[in-house]
DRENZA-575511 format. One line per field, with one value per residue (C-alpha): x, y, z; residue in three letters; chain. Coordinates in steps of 0.001 Angstrom, whole numbers. Layout:
u <- [X:...]
v <- [Y:...]
w <- [Z:...]
gumar <- [Ala:...]
drenlo <- [A:...]
END
This chain:
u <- [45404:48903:51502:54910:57138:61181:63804:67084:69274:72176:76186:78109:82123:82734:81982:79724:75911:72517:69255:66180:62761:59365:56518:53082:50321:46782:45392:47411:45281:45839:49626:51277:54623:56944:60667:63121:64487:67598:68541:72251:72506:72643:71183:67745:65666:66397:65485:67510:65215:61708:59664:56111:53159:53980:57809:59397:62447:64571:68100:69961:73051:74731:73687:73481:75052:74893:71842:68697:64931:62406:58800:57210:53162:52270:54723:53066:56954:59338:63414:66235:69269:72676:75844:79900:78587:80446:80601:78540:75462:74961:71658:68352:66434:62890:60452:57475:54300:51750:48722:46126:45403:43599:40625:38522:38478:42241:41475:39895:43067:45843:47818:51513:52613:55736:57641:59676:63139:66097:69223:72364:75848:78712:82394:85062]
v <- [16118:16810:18252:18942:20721:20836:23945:25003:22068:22633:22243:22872:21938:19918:21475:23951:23990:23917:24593:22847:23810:21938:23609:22024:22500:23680:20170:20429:18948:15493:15540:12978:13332:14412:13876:13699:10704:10410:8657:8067:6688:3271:3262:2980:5918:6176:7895:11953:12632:12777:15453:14416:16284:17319:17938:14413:14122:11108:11317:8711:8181:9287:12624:13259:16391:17925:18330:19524:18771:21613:22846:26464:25657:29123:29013:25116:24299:22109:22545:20596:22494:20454:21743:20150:18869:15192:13965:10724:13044:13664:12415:13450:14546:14271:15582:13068:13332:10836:11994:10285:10234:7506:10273:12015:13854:12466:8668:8834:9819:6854:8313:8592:11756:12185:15756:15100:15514:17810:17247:18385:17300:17838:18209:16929]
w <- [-87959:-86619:-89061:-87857:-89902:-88791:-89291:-88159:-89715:-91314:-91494:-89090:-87736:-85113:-81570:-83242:-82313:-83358:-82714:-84373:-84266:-85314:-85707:-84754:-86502:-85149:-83923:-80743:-78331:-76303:-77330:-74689:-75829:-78443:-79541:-81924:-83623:-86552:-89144:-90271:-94023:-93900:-89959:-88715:-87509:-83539:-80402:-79973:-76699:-76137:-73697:-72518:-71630:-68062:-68726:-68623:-70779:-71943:-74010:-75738:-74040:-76822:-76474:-73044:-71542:-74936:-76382:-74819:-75588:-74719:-75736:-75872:-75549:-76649:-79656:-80432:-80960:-80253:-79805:-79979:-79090:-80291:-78754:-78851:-82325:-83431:-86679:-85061:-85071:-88798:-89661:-90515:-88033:-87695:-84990:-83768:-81544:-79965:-79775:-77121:-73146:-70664:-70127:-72268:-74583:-75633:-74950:-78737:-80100:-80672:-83418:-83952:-86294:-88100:-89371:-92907:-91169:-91704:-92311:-89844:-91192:-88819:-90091:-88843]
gumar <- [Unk:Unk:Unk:Unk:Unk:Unk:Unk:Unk:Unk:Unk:Unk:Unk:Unk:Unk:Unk:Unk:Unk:Unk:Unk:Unk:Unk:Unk:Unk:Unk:Unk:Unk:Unk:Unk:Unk:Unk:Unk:Unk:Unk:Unk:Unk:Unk:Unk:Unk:Unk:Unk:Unk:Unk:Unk:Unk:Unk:Unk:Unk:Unk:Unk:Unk:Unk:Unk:Unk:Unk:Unk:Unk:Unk:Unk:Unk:Unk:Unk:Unk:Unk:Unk:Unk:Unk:Unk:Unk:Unk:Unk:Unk:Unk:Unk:Unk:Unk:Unk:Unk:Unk:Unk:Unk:Unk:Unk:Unk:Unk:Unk:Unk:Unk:Unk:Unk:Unk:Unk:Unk:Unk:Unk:Unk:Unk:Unk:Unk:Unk:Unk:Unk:Unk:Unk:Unk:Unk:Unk:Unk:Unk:Unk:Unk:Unk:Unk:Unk:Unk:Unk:Unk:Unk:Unk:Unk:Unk:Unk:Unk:Unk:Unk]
drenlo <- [A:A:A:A:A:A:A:A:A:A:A:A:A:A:A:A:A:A:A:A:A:A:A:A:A:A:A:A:A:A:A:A:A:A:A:A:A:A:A:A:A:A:A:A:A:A:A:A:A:A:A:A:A:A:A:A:A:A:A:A:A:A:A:A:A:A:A:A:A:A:A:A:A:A:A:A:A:A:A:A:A:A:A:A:A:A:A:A:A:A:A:A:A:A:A:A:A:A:A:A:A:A:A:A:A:A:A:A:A:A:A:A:A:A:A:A:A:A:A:A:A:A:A:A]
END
């Protein structure tokens, strides 16, 4: 099955960047999309940006203009690079994938996969 595994949080000031990473593992096939989602204490988990299999990508308003969402195939890894940090964005961050299709062989797949998040605090 999928396992993602997330890197590259941290703390950082405010304005400062970063750069997270999730590695996927080996069972890459028939992934339709994949994004990143965050969770502020006390919030529910919501939607960073996504990127889908031919390139798509969608940002939260929020975020817009500052980070961006990108994919190396041959690495099997995603990136989320975070610049002109806020204090707004500290959260856990966690990467996701769906993996499935409307042809063969990816029409058996219909599964939704989860990283274990990591954390980025920004300072004011």
């Amino acid at each position: 099955q999928v396992q993602l595994v997330e890197s590259g949080g941290g703390s950082v000031q405010a304005g400062g960047s970063l750069r997270l990473s999730c590695a996927i593992s080996r069972d890459t096939i028939c992934i339709s999309a994949m994004g990143w989602y965050r969770q502020a204490p006390g919030k529910g988990r919501q939607l960073v940006a996504t990127i889908t299999s031919s390139g798509n990508t969608n940002y939260a308003d929020s975020v817009k203009g500052r980070f961006t969402i990108s994919r190396d195939d041959a690495k099997n890894t995603l990136y989320l690079q975070m610049n002109s940090l806020k204090p707004e964005d500290t959260a856990v961050y966690y990467c996701n994938a769906q993996q499935g299709g409307s042809s063969w062989p990816c029409i058996r797949y219909g599964s939704d996969y989860w990283g274990q998040g990591t954390q980025v605090t920004v300072s004011s």
